[in-house]
C-alpha positions in Angstrom: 247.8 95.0 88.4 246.6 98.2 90.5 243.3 99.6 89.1 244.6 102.6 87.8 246.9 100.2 85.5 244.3 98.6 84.7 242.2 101.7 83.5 245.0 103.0 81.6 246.5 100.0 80.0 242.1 99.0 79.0 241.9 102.4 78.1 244.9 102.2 75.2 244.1 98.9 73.8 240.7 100.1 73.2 242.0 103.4 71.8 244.3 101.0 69.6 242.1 98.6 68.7 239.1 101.7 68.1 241.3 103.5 66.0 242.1 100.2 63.9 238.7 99.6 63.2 237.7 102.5 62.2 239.5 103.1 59.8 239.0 99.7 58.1 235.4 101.0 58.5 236.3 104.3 56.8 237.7 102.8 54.0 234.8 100.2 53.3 232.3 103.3 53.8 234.0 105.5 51.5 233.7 102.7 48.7 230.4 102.0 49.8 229.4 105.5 49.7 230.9 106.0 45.9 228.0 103.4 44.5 225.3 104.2 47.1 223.2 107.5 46.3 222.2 109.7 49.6 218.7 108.7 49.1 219.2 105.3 49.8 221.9 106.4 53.0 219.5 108.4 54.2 216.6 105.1 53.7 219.0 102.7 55.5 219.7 105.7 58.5 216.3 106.0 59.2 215.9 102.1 59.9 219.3 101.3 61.4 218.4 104.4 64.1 215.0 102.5 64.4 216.1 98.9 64.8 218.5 99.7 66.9 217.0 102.2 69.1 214.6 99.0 69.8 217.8 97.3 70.4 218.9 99.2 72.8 215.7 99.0 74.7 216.1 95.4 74.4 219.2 94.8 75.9 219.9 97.7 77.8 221.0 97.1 82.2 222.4 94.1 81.0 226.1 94.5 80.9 225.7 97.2 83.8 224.2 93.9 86.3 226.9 91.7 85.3 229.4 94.3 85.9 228.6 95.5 88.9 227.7 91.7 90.2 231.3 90.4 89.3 231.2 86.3 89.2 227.3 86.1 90.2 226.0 83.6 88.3 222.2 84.6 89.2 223.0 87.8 88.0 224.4 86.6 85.0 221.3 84.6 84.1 219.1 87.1 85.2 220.3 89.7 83.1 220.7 87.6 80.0 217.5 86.1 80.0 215.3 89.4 80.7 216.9 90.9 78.1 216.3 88.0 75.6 213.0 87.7 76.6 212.6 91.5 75.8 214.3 91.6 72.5 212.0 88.6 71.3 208.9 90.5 71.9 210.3 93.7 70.8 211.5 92.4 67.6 208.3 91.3 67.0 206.3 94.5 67.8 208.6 96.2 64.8 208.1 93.6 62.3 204.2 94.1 63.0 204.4 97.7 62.8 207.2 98.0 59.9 205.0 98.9 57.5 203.0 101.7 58.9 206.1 102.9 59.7 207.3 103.3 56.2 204.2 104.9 55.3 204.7 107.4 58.0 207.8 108.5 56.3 206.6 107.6 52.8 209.4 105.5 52.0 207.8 102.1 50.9 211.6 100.4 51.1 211.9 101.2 54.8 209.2 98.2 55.8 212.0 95.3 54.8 215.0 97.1 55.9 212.8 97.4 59.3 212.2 93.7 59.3 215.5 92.4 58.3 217.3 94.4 61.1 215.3 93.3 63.5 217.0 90.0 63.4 219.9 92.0 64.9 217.8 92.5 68.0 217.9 89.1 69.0 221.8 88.7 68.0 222.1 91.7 70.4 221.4 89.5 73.2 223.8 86.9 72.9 226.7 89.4 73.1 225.8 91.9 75.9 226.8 89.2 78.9 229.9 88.1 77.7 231.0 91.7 76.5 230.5 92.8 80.0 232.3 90.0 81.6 235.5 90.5 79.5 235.1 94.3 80.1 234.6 93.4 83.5 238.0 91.8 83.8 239.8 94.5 81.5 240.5 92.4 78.9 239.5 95.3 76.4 242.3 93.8 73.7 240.1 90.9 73.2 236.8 92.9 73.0 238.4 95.5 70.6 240.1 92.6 68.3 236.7 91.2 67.8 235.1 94.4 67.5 237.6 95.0 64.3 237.1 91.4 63.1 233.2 92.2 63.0 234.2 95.5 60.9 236.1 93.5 58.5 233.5 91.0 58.5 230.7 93.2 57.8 232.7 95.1 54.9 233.4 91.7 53.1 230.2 91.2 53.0 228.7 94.6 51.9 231.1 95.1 49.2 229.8 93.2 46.7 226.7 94.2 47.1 227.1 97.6 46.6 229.7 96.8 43.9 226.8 95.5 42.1 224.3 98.1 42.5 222.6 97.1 45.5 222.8 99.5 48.2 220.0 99.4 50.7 221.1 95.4 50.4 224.5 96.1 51.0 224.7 98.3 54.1 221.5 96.1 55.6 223.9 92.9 55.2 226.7 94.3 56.6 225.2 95.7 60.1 223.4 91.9 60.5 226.6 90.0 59.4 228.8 92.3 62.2 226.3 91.6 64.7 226.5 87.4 64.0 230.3 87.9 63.8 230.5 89.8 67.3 227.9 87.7 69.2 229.6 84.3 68.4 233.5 85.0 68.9 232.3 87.2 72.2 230.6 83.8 73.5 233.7 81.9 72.5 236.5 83.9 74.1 234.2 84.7 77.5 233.8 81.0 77.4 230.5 81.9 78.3 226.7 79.9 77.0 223.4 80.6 78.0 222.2 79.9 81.3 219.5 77.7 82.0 216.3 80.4 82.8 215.9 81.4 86.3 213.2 81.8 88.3 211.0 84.2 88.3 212.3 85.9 91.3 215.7 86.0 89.5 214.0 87.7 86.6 212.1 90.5 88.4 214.9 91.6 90.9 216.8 91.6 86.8 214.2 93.8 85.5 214.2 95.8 88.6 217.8 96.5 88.0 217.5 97.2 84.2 213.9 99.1 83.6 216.0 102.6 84.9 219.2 101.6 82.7 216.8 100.7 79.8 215.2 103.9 79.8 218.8 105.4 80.0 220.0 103.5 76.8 216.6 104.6 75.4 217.6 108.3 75.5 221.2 107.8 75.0 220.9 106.7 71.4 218.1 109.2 70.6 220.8 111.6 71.8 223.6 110.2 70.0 222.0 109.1 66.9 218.7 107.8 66.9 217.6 111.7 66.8 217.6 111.4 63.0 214.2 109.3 62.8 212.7 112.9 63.8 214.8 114.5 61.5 213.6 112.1 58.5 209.9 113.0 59.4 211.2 116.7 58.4 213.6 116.6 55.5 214.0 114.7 52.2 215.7 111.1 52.2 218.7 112.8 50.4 219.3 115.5 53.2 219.1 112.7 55.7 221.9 110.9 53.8 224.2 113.9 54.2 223.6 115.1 57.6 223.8 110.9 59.1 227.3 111.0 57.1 228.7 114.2 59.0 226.9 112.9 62.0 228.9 109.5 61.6 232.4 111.2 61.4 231.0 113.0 64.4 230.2 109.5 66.6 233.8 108.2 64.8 235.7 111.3 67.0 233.9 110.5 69.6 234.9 106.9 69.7 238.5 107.6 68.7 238.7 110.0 71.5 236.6 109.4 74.3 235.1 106.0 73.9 237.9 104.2 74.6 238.6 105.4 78.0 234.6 105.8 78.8 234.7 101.6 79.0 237.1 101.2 81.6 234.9 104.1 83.5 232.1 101.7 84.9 234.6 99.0 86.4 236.9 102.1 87.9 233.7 103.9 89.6 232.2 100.0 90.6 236.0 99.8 92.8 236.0 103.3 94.5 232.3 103.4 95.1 233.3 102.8 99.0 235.7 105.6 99.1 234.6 109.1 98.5 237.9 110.8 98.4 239.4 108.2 95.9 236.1 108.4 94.1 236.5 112.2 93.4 240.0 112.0 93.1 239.5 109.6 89.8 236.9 111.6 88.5 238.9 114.7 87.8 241.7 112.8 86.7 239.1 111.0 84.3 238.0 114.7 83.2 241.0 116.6 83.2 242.3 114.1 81.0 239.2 113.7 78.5 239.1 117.4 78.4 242.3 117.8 76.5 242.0 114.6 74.3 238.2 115.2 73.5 238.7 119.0 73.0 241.9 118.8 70.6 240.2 116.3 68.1 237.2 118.2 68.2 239.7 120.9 67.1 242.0 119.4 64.6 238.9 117.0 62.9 236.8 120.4 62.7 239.1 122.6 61.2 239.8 120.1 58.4 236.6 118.8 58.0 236.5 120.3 53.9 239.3 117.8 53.3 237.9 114.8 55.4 234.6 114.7 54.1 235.9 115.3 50.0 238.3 113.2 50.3 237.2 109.9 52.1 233.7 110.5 50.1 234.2 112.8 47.2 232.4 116.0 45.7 228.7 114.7 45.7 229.2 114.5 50.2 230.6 118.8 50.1 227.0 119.4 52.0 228.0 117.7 54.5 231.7 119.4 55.6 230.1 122.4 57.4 227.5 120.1 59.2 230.3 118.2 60.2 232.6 121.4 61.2 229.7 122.6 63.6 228.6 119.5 64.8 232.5 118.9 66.3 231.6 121.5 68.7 229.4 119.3 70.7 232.8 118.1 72.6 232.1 118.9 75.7 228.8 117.5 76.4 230.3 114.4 75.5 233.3 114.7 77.8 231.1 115.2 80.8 227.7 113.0 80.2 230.4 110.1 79.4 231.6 110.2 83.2 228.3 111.1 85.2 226.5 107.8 83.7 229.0 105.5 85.2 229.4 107.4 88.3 225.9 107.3 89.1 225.2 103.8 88.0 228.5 102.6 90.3 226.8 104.3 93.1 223.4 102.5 92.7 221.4 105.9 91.5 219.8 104.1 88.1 216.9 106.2 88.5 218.7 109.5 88.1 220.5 107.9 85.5 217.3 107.6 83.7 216.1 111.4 84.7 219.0 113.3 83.4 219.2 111.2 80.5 215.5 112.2 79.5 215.9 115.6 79.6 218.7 115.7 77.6 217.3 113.5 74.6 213.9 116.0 74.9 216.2 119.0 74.8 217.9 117.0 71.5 214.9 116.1 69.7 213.2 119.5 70.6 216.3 120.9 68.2 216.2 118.7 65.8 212.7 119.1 65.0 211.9 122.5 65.4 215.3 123.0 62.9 215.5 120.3 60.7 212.8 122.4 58.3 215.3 125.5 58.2 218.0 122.9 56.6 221.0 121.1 57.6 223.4 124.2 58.7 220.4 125.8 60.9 219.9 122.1 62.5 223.8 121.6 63.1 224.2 124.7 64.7 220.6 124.2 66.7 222.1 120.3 67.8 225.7 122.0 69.1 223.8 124.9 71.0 221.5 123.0 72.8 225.1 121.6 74.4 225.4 125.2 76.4 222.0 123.8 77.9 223.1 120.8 78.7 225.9 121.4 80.4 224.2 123.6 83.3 221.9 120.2 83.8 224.8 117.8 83.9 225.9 120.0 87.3 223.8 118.8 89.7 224.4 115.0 88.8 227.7 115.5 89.1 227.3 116.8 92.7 225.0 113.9 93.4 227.2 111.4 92.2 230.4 113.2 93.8 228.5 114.4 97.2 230.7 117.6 96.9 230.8 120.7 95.1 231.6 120.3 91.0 233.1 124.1 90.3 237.4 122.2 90.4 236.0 119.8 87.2 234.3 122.8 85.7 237.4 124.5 85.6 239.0 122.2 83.9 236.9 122.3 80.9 238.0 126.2 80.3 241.4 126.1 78.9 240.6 123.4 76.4 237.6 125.3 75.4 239.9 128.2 74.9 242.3 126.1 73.0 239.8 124.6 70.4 238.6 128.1 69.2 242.0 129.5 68.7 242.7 126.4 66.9 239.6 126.4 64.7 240.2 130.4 64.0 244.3 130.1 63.5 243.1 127.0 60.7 240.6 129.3 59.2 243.0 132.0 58.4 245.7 129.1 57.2 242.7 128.9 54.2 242.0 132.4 53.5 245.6 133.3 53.2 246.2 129.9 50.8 243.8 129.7 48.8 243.1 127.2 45.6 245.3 124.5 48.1 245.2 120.9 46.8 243.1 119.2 49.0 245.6 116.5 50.2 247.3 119.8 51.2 244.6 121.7 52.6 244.5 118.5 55.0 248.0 119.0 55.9 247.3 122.8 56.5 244.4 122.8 58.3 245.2 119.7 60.9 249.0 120.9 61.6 247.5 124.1 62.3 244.9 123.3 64.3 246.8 120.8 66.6 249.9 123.5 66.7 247.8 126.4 68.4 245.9 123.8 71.0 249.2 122.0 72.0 250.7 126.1 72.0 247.8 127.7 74.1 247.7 124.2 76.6 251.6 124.6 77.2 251.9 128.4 77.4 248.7 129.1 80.1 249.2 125.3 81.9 252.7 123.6 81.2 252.2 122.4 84.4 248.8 120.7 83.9 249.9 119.5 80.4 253.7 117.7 82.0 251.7 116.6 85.5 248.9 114.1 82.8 251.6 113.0 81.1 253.6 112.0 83.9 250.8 110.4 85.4 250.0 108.6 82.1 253.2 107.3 82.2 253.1 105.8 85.3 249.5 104.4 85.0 250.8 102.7 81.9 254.9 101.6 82.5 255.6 103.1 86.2 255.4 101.3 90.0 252.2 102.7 91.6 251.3 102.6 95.4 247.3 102.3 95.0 247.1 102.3 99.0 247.6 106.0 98.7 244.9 106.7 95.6 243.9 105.7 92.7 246.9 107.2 90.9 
């Protein structure tokens, strides 16, 4: 199978199997969510962002080392057994310190959440090698199947609990029974155990590898989610509950419509690291086609965020839809942060990795703090604006990881941009000129609407662009491709 097969055929079982499981996960939320109060949401937020930010820590330059070491067994050992080590100690550190952290947010429930997640630190550590090596070998249907079986897992579990009245118990037991679920079928299909440890030579060059791609997970979930612990510091419980839910539906889009492809993204960079033409070549492909997909469910899920949000969660989540709308907007960060990680990993550059990724969380948490006080619509709008910033920082990684000028992939970003607002405006209207619309209806409405004037502006200013991707869809996916003249 040629690589860009490959890609393509990863990239749409993990889109398949992504958009399967979450919307099991949808559904279980939305019944969790009519038992559980915000409060208690916004409790569990606060320790899930802190467990697993520690998580991340943990295990983070793991998968990364086994990926870009394919079928090195020191690698393999090395990178599991640093990482263990690691999320031993760290778990430890944040049972210690669980409850002075629950009196610095003067929630006296947030100590045992703290400690009972941290057993998911240690669970995280039996999953990251084999994950890799399956991703490794594009064998995303397997990873995506058991990523849905530890969603259906989890839910089973949590159900009864909140059934019964016990939310913080409920959502707690269903992150820890997803982990267990995913760390033990991951080992099984890999076919993969734990290594005997290495020595200590093994474990240094490991660490060596990982301390820059640590850091890097570090600030990626402080800019993807963990961001709320400094948000918690400055609103009620309550508010946190509302603004984690919009921000939830927010990481959901993103994973329908970006994360999918963004796995294969690593193991495509990793095989064209030796050729720079082939290597720029897949990069705007990459981009060009993440720009529309990203960019027109950023448009349709935006524009009918009233109906999403009232009807998966009901009346008592309405603070949430315009949180929600605004925070949609933060597309495009996304599209392009998601392909300069990989390409500067694949090209060995972990410590710029870690440096662009540290500005942007300080950037993030500088928002979030300085709005969160002014309530949720001021901090939504302060999160998606800081984007604009962003943006002009992402443009000299780019060129570092490209070795070539990035103004061709900033172009592409401009017609989808234009697209998404005349979407979100033309679906605005569609409400003010209907009024008093049922809100099955107003769903209806507002998607159709929205996804009518992207596809209308994306055909009538580039029919070229729009009929060139899909051809070259198709024949990534069904059609004969002759990789000795590119990737595509």
């Amino acid at each position: 199978m040629s690589l860009a097969r490959g890609a393509a055929r990863g990239a749409v079982w993990n889109f398949a199997t992504v958009l399967l499981e979450r919307g099991f996960g949808f559904l279980v939320l939305a019944v969790l969510l009519r038992y559980i109060p915000a409060s208690s949401v916004g409790v569990v937020a606060i320790g899930s962002a802190i467990s697993d930010l520690v998580r991340m820590i943990s295990v983070g330059g793991a998968g990364e080392q086994v990926q870009a070491a394919p079928g090195d067994l020191a690698v393999e050992a090395g990178a599991f057994w640093s990482q263990f080590y690691a999320s031993i100690g760290l778990a430890v550190l944040l049972v210690i310190a669980a409850p002075a952290v629950a009196g610095l947010y003067h929630e006296p429930a947030l100590a045992l959440v703290l400690q009972v997640l941290a057993i998911n630190i240690v669970l995280t550590a039996f999953l990251v090698v084999p994950s890799a090596k399956l991703g490794g070998e594009f064998r995303f249907r397997a990873l995506g199947l058991i990523s849905f079986g530890s969603t259906v897992i989890g839910g089973a579990v949590a159900l009864p609990f909140a059934i019964a009245g016990h939310g913080v118990d409920a959502l707690i037991y269903q992150r820890l029974a997803g982990v267990a679920f995913y760390a033990a079928v991951a080992c099984a299909v890999a076919g993969w155990r734990p290594p005997l440890p290495p020595s200590f030579a093994v474990l240094r060059e490991s660490f060596r590898f990982s301390l820059p791609l640590m850091q890097a997970s570090l600030v990626d979930f402080v800019s993807l989610t963990a961001y709320v612990m400094a948000i918690g510091l400055r609103m009620s419980a309550a508010d946190v509950g509302r603004f984690r839910i919009a921000q939830r539906l927010v990481e959901v889009l993103q994973e329908i419509a970006f994360a999918p492809a963004r796995k294969v993204f690593l193991p495509v960079f990793v095989a064209v690291r030796e050729d720079p033409e082939r290597r720029f070549e897949a990069t705007m492909y990459m981009i060009d086609v993440l720009a529309v997909i990203i960019f027109f469910c950023a448009a349709v899920s935006g524009a009918a965020a009233r109906p999403i949000v009232l009807l998966m969660f009901g009346d008592k989540w309405a603070a949430a839809v315009p949180v929600f709308a605004i925070m949609t907007l933060m597309a495009p960060v996304t599209a392009l942060y998601g392909v300069i990680n990989p390409l500067l990993t694949a090209a060995g550059r972990t410590s710029l990795v870690s440096r662009f990724a540290w500005v942007n969380v300080l950037i993030i948490l500088a928002a979030a703090w300085f709005a969160a006080p002014y309530g949720l619509i001021v901090l939504a709008w302060a999160l998606a604006g800081r984007g604009l910033l962003t943006i002009f920082l992402f443009i000299p990684a780019m060129r570092i990881g490209l070795g070539r000028p990035v103004a061709p992939l900033l172009k592409l970003l401009i017609l989808p941009v234009a697209a998404l607002f005349a979407a979100r405006v033309a679906a605005a209207a569609a409400v003010a000129m209907l009024p008093g619309m049922d809100m099955g209806v107003e769903l209806l409405v507002t998607a159709g609407v929205a996804a009518a004037v992207f596809a209308a502006v994306m055909l009538i200013f580039a029919p070229r662009r729009v009929v060139r991707m899909a051809a070259r869809l198709r024949r990534a996916l069904i059609g004969r491709i002759a990789v000795e003249n590119g990737f595509l």
